[in-house]
C-alpha positions as CSV (number, residue, x, y, z in Angstrom):
1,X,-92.6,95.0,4.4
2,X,-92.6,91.4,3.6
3,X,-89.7,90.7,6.4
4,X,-92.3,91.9,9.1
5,X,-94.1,89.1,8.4
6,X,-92.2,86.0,9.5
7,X,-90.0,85.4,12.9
8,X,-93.1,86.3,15.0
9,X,-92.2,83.7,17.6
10,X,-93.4,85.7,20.4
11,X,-97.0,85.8,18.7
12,X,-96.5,81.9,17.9
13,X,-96.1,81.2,21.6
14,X,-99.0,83.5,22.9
15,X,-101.3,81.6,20.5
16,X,-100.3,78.2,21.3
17,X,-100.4,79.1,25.2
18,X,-103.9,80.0,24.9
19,X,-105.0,77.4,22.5
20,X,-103.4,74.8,24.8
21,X,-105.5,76.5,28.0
22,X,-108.5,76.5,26.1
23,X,-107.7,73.3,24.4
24,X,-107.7,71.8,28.4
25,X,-110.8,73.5,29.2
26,X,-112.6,71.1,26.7
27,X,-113.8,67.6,28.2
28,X,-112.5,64.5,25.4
29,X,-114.0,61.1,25.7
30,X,-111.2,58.9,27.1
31,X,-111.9,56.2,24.0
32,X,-112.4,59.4,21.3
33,X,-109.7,58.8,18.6
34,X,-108.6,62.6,18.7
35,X,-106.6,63.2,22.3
36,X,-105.6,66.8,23.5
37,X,-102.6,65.6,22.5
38,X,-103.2,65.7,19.0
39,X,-104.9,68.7,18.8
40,X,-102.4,70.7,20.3
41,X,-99.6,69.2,18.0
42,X,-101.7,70.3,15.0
43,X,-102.2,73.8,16.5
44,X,-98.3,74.0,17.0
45,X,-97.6,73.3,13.8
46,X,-100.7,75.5,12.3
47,X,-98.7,78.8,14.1
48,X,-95.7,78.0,13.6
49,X,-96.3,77.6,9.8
50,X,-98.3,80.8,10.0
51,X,-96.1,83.1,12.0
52,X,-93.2,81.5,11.6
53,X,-90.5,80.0,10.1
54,X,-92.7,78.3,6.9
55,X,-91.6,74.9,6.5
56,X,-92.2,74.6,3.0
57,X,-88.6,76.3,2.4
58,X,-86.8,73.1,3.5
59,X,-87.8,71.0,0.5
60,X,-86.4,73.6,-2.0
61,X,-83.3,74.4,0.3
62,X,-82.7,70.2,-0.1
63,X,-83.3,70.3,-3.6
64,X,-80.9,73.2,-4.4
65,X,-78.5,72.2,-2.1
C-alpha cells in the first residue's frame, strides 16, 4: 500500500505544468526580489519531494554507504 505512494512522476509533471501556466499568468514587478523563476524552482522541488522520489533518502544512503 505504501509502494503506491511514491514514483508518481506522471502526477509530478501534470502539477508542475499547470503551476508553471498559472505561475505565467501572474504579473511580477521587474525589480521584485522573487522572479517566476524562483517560484517555479520551489514548486519543482515541492512535487517532486511530494510525489516523488523523497530526497531526504540520499543523506542516509551516504551515511550508510
Amino acid at each position: 500500500m505504501d509502494e503506491d505512494r511514491y514514483g508518481n512522476w506522471d502526477l509530478v509533471t501534470l502539477n508542475i505544468i499547470i503551476s508553471g501556466l498559472f505561475l505565467l499568468s501572474i504579473p511580477l514587478k521587474r525589480d521584485a526580489e522573487i522572479t517566476h523563476k524562483h517560484i517555479l524552482a520551489f514548486t519543482l522541488a515541492l512535487y517532486t519531494e511530494m510525489y516523488g522520489f523523497s530526497s531526504t533518502i540520499y543523506i542516509p544512503t551516504w551515511l550508510l554507504g
